[in-house]
C-alpha atoms as an extended CHARMM CRD file, in Angstrom:
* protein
*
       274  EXT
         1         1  UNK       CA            102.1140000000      123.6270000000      118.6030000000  PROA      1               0.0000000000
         2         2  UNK       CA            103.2460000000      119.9210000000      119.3500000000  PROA      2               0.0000000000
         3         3  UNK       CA            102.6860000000      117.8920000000      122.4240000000  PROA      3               0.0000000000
         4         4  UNK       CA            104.4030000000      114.7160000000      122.9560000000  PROA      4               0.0000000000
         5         5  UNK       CA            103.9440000000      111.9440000000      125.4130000000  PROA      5               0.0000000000
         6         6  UNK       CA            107.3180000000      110.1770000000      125.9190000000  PROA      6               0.0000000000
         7         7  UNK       CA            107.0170000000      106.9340000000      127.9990000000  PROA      7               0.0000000000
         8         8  UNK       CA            103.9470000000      108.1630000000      129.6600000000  PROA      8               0.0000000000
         9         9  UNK       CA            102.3830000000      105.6340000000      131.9830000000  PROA      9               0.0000000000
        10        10  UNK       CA             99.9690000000      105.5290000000      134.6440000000  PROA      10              0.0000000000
        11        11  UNK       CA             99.2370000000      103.3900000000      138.0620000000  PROA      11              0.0000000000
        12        12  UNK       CA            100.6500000000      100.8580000000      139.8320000000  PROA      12              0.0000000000
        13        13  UNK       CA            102.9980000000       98.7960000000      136.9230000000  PROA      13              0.0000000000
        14        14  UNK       CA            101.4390000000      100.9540000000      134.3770000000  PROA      14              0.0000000000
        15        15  UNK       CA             97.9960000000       98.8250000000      134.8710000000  PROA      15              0.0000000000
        16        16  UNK       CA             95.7790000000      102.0270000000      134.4090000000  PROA      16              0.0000000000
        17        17  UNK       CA             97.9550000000      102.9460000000      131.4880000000  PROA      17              0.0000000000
        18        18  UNK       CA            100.6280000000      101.1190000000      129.9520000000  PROA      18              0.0000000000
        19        19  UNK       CA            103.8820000000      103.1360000000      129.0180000000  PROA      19              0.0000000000
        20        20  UNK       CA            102.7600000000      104.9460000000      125.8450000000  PROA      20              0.0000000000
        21        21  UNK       CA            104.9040000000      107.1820000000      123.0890000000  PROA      21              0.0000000000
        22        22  UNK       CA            103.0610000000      109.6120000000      120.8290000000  PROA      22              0.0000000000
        23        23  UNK       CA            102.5510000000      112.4750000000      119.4340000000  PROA      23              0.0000000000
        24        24  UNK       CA            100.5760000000      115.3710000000      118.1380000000  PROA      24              0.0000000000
        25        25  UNK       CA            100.8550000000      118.7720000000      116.1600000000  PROA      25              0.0000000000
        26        26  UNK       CA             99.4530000000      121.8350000000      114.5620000000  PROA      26              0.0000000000
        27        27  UNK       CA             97.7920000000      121.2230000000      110.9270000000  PROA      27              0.0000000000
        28        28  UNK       CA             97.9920000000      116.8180000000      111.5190000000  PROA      28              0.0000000000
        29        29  UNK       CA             95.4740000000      114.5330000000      112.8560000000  PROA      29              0.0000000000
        30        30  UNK       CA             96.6550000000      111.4910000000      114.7870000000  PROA      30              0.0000000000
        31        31  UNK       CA             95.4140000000      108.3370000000      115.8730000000  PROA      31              0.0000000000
        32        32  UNK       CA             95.9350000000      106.4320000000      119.2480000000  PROA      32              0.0000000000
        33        33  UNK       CA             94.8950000000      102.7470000000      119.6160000000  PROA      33              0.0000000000
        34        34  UNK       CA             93.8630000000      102.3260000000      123.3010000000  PROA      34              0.0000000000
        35        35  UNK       CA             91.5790000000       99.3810000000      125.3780000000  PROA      35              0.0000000000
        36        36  UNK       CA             88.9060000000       98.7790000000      127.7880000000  PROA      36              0.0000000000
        37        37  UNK       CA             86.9960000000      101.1970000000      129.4600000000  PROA      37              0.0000000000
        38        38  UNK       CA             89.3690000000      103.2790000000      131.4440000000  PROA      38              0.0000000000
        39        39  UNK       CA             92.6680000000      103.7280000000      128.9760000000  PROA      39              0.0000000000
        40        40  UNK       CA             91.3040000000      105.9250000000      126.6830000000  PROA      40              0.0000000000
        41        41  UNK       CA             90.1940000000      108.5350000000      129.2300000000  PROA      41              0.0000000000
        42        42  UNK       CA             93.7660000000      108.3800000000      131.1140000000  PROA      42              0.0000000000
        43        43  UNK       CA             95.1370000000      108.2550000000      127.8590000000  PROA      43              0.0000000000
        44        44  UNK       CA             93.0700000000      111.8940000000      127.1450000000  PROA      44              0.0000000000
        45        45  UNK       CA             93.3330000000      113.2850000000      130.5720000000  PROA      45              0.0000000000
        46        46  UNK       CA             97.2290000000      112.5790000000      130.2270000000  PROA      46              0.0000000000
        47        47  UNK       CA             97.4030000000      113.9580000000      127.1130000000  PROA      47              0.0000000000
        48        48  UNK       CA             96.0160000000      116.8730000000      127.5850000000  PROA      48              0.0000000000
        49        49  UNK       CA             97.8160000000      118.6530000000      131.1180000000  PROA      49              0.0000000000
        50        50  UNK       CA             94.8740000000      117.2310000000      133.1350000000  PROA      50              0.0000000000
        51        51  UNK       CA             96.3460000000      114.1190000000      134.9590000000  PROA      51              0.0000000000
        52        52  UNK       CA            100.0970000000      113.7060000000      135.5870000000  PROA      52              0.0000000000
        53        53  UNK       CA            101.7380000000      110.7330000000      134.3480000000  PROA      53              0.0000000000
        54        54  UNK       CA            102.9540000000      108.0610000000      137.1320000000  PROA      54              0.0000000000
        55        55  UNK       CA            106.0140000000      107.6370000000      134.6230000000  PROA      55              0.0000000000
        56        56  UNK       CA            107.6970000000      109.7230000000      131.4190000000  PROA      56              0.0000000000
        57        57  UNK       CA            106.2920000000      113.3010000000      130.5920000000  PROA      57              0.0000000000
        58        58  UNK       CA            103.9630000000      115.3830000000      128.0470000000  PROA      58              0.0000000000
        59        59  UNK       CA            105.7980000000      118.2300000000      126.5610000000  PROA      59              0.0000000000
        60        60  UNK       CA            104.6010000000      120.9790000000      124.7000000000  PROA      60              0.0000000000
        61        61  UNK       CA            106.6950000000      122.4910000000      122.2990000000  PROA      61              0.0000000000
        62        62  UNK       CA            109.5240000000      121.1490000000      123.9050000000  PROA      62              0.0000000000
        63        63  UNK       CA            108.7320000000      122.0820000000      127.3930000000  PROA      63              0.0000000000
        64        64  UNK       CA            106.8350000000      120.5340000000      130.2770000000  PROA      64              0.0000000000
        65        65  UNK       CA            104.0930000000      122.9370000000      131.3490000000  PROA      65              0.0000000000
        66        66  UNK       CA            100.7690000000      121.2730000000      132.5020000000  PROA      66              0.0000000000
        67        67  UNK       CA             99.1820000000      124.7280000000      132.7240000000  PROA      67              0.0000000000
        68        68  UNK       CA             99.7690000000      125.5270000000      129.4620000000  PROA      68              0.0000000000
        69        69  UNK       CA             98.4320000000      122.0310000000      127.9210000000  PROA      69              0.0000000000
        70        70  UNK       CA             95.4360000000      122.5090000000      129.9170000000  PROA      70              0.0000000000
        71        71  UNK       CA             95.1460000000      126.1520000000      128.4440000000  PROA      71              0.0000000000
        72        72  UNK       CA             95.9270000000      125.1620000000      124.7960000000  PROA      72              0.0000000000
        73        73  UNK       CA             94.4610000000      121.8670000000      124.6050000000  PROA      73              0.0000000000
        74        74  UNK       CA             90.6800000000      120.6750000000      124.5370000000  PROA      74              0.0000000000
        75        75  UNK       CA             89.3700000000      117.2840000000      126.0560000000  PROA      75              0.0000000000
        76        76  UNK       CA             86.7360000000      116.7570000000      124.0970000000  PROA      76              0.0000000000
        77        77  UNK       CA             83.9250000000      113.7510000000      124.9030000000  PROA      77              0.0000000000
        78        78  UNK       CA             85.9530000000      111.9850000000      127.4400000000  PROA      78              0.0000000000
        79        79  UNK       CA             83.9260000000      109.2320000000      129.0840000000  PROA      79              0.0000000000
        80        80  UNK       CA             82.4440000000      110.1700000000      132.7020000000  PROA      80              0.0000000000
        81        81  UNK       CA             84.9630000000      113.4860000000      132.3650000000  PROA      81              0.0000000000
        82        82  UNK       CA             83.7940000000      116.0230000000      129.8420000000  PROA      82              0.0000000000
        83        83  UNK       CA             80.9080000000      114.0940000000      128.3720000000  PROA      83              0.0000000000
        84        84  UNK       CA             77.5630000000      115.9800000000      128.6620000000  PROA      84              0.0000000000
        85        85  UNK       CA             75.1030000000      114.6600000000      130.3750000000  PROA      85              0.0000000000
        86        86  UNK       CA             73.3710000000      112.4000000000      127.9250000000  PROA      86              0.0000000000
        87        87  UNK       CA             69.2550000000      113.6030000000      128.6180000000  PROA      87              0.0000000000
        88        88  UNK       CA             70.3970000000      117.1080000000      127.7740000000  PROA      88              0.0000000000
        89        89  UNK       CA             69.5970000000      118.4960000000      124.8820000000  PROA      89              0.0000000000
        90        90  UNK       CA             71.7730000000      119.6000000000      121.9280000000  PROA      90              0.0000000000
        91        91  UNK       CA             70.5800000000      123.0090000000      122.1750000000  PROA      91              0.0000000000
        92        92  UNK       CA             71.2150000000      122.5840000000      126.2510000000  PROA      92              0.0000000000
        93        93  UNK       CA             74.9060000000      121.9960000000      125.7870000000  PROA      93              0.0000000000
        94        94  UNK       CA             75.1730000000      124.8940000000      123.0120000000  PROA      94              0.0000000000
        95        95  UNK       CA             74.3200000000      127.0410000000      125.3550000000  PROA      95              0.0000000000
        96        96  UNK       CA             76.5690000000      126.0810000000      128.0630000000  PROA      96              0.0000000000
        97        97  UNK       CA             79.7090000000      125.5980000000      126.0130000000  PROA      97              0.0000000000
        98        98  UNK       CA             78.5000000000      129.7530000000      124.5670000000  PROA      98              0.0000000000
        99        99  UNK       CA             78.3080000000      130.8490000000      127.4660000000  PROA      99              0.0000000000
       100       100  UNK       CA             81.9000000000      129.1160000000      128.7250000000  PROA      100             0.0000000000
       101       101  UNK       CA             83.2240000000      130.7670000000      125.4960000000  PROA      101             0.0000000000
       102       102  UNK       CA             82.2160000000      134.2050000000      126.7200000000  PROA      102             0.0000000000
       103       103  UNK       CA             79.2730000000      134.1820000000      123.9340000000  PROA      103             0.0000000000
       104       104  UNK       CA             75.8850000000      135.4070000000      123.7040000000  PROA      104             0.0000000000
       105       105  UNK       CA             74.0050000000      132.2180000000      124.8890000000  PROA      105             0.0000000000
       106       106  UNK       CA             69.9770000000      133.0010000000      124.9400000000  PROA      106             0.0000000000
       107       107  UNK       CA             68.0110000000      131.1070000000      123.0970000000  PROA      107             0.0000000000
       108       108  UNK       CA             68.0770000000      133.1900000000      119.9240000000  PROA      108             0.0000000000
       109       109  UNK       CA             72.0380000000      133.1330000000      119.9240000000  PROA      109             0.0000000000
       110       110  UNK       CA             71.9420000000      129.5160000000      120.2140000000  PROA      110             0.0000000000
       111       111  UNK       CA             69.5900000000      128.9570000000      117.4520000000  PROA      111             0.0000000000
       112       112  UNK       CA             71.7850000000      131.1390000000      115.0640000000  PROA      112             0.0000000000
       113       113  UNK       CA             74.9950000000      129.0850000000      115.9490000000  PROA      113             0.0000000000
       114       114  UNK       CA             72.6960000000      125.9910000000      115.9900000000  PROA      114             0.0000000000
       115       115  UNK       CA             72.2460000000      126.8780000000      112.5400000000  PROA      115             0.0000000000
       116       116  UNK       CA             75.0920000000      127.9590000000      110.6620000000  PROA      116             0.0000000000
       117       117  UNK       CA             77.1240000000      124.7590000000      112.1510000000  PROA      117             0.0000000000
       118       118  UNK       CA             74.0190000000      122.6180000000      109.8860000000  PROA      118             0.0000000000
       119       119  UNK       CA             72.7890000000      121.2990000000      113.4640000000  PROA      119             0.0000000000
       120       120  UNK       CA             69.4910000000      123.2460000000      113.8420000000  PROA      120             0.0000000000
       121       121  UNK       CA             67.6550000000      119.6430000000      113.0850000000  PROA      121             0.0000000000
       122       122  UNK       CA             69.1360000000      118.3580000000      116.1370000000  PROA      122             0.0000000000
       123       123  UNK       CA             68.4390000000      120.6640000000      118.2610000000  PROA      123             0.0000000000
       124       124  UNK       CA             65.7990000000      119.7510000000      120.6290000000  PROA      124             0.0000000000
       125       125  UNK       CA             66.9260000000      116.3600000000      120.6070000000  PROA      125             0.0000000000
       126       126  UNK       CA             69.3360000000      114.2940000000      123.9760000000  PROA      126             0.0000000000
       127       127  UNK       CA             72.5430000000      114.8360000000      122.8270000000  PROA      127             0.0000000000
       128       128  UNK       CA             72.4830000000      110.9460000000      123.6940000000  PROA      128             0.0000000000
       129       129  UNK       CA             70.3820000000      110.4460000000      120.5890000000  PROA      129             0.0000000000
       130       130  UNK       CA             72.3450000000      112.3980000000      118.4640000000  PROA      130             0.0000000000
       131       131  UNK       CA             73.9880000000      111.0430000000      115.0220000000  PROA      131             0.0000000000
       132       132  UNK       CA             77.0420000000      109.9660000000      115.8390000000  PROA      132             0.0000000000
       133       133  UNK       CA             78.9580000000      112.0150000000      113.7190000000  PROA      133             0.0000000000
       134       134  UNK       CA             76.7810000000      115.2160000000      114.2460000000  PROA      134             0.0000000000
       135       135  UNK       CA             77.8370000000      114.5860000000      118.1230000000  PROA      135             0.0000000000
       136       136  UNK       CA             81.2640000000      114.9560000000      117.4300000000  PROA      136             0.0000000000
       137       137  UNK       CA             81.4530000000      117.5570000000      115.5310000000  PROA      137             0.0000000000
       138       138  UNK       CA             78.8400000000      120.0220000000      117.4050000000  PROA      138             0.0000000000
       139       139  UNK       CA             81.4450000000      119.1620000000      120.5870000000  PROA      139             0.0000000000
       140       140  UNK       CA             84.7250000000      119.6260000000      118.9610000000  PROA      140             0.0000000000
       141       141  UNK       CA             83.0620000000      123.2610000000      116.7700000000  PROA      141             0.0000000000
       142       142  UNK       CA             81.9190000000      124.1580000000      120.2230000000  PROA      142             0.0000000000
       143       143  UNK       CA             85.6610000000      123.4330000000      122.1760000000  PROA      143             0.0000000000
       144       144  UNK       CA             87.5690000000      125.5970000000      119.8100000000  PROA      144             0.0000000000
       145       145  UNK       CA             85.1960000000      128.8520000000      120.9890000000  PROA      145             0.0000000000
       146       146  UNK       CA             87.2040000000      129.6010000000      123.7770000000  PROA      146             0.0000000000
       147       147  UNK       CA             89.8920000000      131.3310000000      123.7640000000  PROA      147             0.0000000000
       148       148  UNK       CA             93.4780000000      130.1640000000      123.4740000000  PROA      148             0.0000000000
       149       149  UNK       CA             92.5170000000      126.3200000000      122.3910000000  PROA      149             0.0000000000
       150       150  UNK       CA             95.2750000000      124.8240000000      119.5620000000  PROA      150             0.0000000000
       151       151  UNK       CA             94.8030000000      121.4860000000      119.8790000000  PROA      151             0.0000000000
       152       152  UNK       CA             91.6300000000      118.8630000000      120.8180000000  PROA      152             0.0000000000
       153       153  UNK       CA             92.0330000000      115.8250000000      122.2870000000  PROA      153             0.0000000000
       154       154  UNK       CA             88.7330000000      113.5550000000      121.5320000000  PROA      154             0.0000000000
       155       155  UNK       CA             88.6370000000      110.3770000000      123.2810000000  PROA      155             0.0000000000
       156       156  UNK       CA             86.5810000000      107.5000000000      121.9660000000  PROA      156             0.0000000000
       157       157  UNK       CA             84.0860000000      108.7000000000      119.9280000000  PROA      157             0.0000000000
       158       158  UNK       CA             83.9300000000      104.5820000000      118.1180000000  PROA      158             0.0000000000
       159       159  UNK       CA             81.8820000000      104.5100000000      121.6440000000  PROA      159             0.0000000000
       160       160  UNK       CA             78.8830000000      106.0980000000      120.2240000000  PROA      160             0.0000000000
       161       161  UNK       CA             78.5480000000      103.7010000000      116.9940000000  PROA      161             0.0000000000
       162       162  UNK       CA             78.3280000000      104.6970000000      113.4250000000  PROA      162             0.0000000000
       163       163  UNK       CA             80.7540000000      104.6110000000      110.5010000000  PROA      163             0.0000000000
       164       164  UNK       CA             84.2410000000      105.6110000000      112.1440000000  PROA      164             0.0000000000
       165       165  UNK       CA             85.0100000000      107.5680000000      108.6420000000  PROA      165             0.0000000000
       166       166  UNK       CA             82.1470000000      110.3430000000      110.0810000000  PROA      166             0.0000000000
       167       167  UNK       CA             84.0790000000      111.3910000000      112.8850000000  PROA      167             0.0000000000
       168       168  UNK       CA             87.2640000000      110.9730000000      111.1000000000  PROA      168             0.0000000000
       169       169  UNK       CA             86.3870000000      113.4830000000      108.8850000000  PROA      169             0.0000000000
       170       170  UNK       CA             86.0100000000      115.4820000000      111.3090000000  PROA      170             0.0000000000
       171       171  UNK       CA             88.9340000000      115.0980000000      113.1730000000  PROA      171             0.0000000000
       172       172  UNK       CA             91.0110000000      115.5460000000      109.0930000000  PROA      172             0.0000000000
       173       173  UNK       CA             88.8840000000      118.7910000000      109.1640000000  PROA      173             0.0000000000
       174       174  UNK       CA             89.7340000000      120.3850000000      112.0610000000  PROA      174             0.0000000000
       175       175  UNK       CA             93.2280000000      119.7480000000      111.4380000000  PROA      175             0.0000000000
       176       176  UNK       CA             93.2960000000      121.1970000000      108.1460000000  PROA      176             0.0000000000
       177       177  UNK       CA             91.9110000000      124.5680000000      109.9080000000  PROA      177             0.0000000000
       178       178  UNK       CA             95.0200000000      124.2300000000      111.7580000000  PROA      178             0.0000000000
       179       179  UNK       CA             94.8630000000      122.5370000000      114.8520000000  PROA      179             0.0000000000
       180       180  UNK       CA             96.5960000000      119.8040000000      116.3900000000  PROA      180             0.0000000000
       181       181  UNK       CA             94.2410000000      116.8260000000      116.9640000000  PROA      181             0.0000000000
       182       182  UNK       CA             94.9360000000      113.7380000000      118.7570000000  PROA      182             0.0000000000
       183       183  UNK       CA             91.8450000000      110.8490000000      118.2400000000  PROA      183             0.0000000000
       184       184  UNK       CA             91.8140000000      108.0800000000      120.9750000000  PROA      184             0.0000000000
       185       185  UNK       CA             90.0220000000      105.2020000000      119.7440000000  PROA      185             0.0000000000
       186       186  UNK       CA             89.8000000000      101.2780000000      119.8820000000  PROA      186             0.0000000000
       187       187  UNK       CA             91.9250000000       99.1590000000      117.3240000000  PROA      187             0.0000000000
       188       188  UNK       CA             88.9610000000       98.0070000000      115.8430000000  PROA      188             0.0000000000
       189       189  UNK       CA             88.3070000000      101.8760000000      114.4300000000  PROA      189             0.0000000000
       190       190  UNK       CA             91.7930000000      101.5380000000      113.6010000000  PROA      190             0.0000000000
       191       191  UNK       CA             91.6340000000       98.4620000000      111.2100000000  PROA      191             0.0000000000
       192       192  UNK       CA             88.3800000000      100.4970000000      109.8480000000  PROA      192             0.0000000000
       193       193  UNK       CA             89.8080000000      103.0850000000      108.6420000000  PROA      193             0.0000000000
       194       194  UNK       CA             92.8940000000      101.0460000000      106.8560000000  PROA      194             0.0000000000
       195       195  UNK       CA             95.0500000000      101.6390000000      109.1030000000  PROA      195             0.0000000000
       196       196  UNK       CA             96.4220000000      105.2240000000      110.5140000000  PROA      196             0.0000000000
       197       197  UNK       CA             99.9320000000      105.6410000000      109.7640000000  PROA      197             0.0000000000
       198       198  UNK       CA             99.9910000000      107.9210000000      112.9250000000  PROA      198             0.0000000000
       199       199  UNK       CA             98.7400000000      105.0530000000      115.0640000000  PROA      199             0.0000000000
       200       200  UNK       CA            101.4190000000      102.7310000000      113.6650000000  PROA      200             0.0000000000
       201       201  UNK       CA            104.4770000000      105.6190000000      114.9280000000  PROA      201             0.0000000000
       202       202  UNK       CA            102.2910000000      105.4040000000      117.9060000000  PROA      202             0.0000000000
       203       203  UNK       CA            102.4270000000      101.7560000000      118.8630000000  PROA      203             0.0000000000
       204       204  UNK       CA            105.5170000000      101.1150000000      117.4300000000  PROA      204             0.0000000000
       205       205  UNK       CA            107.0910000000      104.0830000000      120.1990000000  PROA      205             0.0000000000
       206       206  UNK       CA            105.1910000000      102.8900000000      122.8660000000  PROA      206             0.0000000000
       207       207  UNK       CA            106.6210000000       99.3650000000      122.1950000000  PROA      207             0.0000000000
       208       208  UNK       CA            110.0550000000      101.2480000000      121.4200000000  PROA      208             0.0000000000
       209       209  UNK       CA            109.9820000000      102.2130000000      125.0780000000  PROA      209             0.0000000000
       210       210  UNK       CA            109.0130000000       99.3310000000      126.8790000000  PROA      210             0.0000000000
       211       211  UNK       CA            111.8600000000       97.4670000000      124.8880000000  PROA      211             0.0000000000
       212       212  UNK       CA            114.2450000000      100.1850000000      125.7780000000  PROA      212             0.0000000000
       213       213  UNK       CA            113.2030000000       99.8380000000      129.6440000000  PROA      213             0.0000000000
       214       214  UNK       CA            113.3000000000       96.4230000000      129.5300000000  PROA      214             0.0000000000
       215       215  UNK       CA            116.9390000000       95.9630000000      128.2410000000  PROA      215             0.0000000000
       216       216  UNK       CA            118.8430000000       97.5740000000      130.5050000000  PROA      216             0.0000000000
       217       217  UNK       CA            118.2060000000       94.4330000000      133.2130000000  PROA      217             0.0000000000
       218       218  UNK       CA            118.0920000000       91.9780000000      130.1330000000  PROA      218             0.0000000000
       219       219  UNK       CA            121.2830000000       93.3600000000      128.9270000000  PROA      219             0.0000000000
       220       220  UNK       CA            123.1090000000       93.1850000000      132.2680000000  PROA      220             0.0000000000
       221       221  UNK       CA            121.9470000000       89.5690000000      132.9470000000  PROA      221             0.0000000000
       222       222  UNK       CA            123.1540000000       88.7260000000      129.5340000000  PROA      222             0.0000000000
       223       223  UNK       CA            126.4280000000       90.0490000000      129.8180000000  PROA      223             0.0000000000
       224       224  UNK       CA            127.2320000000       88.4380000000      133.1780000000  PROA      224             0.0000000000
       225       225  UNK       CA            126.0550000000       84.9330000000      131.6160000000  PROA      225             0.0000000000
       226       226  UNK       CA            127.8590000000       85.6310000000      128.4390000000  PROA      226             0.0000000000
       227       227  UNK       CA            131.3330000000       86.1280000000      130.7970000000  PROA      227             0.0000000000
       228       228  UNK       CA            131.0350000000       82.8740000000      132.7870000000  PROA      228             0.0000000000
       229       229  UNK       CA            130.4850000000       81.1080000000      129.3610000000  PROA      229             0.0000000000
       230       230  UNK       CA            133.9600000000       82.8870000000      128.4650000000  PROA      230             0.0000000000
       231       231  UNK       CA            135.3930000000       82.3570000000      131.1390000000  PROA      231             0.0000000000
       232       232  UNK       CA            134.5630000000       78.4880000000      131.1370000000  PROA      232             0.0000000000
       233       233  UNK       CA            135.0020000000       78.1440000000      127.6890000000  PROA      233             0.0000000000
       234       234  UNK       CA            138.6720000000       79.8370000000      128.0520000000  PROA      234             0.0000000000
       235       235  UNK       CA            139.4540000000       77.2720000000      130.9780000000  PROA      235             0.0000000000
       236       236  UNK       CA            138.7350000000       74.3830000000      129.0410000000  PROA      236             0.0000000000
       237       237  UNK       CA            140.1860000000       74.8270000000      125.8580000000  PROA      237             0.0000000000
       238       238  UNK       CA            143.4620000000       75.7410000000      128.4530000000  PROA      238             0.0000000000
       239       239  UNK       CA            143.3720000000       72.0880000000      129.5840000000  PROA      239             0.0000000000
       240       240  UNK       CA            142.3360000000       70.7060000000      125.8860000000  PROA      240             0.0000000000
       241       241  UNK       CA            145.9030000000       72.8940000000      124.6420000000  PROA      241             0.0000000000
       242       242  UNK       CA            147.8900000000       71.1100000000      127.5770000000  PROA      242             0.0000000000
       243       243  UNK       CA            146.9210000000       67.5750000000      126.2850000000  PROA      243             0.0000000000
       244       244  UNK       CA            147.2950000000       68.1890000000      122.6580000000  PROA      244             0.0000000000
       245       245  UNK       CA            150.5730000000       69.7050000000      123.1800000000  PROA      245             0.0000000000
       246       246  UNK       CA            151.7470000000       66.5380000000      125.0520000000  PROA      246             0.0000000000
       247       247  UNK       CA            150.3400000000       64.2910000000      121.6730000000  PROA      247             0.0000000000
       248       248  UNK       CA            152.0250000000       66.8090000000      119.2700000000  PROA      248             0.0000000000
       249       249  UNK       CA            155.1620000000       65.8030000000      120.8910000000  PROA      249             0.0000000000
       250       250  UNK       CA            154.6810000000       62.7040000000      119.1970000000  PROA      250             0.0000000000
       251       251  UNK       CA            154.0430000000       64.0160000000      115.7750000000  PROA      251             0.0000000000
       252       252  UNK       CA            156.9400000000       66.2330000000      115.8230000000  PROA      252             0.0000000000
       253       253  UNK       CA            159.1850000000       62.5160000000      116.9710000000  PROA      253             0.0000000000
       254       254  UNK       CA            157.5440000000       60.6400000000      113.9700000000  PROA      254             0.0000000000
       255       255  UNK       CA            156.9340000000       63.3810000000      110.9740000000  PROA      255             0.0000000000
       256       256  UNK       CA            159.1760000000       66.2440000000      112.5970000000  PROA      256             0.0000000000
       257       257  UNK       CA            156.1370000000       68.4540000000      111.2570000000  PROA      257             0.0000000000
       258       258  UNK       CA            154.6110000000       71.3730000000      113.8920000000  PROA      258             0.0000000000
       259       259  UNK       CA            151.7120000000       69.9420000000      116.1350000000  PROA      259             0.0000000000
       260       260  UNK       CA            148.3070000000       71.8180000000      115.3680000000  PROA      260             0.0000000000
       261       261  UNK       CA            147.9790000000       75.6430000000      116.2480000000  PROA      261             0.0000000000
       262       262  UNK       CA            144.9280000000       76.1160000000      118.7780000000  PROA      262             0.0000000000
       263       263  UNK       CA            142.7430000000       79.1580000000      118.0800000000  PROA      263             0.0000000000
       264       264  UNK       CA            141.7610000000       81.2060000000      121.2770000000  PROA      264             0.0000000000
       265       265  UNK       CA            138.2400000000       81.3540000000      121.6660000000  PROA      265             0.0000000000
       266       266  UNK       CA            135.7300000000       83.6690000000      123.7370000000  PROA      266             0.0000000000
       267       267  UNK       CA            131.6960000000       84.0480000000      123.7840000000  PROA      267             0.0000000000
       268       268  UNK       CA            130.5530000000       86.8730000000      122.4820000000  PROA      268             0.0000000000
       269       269  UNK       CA            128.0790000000       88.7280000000      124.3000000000  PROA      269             0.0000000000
       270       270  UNK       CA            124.8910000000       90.6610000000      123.2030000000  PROA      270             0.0000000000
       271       271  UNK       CA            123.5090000000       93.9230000000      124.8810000000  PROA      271             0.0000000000
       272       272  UNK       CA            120.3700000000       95.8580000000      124.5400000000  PROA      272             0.0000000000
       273       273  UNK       CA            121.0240000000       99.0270000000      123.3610000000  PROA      273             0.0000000000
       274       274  UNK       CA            119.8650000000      101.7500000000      125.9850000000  PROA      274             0.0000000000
């Protein structure tokens, strides 16, 4: 599976989201630098089928299908979205996400899974107050139960604190299990972990595409400019050619040599490529 967000953008001038390229796929982990406190989460909701984009598109495998990202794709953690409530307990949101899953969730079930996912220490604690790290894993282990789900989207889990390399790890394993994983995080988790080359395609699309948009009136304006300078430039050298061809009269009287050949010149112009 690969989902891609080509120009995507949200709200008015692409305040709520500005115009962002990336991508994601089966068996890879990739990293997407976004700010404040809304972005990531209309980054994640974007990315994942469950908000349409104001601008671009999100395709999966090649195709735009919302239902089908929604079906094959996980939002995991997203801010006031698919967060759990933070005074439940660990063991409280096992159960829920079991029983979502079509799973035995009693008390006994959820103690076993509790268990052989190395998470029975946590159990009775607010998921609030949970490691960092343990957090993010027990919700991503518990989003691939159901049915169907390829891919997870996990939106700023730097939010919680710790050493970004935890949850990194996690995100690495998943994808070596084979699923397509798509991190949204803050550039200072970024700079932490050295430097994802998967943000860098990232950015360096997103700012692909707002060039691209953004020459097609530059390049126009340019070219218009760029003809008046011809044309003005063509004008006067006519006159300069008229003058110098009445002096080189004069030379031709006194040396009988040729007066001096005049070179046509025009402005070149400059477009953006589109």
């Amino acid at each position: 599976m690969k989902v891609e967000l080509d120009a995507a953008g949200k709200g008015r001038r692409e305040h709520a989201l500005p115009v962002t390229s990336a991508s994601y796929e089966s068996g890879r982990v990739s990293l997407v630098t976004a700010e404040t406190a809304q972005r990531p989460t209309v980054l994640g909701l974007i990315a994942s089928g469950r908000m349409r984009p104001d601008t671009g598109r999100v395709l999966i495998d090649g195709e735009v299908s919302a239902s089908m990202l929604r079906r094959r794709v996980a939002l995991v953690d997203a801010p006031d979205v698919s967060e759990p409530e933070p005074n439940v307990t660990l063991a409280g949101v096992a159960a829920e996400e079991l029983m979502f899953a079509g799973r035995r969730s009693d008390p006994l079930a959820v103690r076993r899974w509790l268990t052989e996912n190395r998470l029975a220490d946590a159990a009775s604690l607010p998921v609030a107050n949970v490691e960092p790290g343990e957090r993010i894993r027990a919700l991503c282990e518990l989003a691939v139960l159901r049915q169907g789900v390829d891919g997870l989207v996990l939106v700023s889990p730097d939010r919680h604190g710790g050493e970004p390399g935890a949850w990194w790890r996690t995100a690495r394993d998943f994808a070596e299990r084979g699923f397509a994983v798509l991190v949204i995080a803050g550039e200072a988790s970024r700079s932490a972990l050295g430097g994802s080359p998967a943000a860098g395609r990232a950015r360096e699309e997103g700012r692909k595409a707002v060039g691209e948009a953004r020459g097609v009136s530059s390049r126009s304006a340019r070219s218009t400019t760029g003809k008046g300078a011809s044309a003005r430039s063509t004008t006067g050298k006519g006159a300069s050619a008229r003058s110098t061809t009445g002096k080189g009269a004069s030379a031709r009287s006194t040396t009988g040599n040729r007066g001096p050949r005049l070179r046509r010149m025009t402005t070149r112009t400059r477009g953006g490529r589109v």
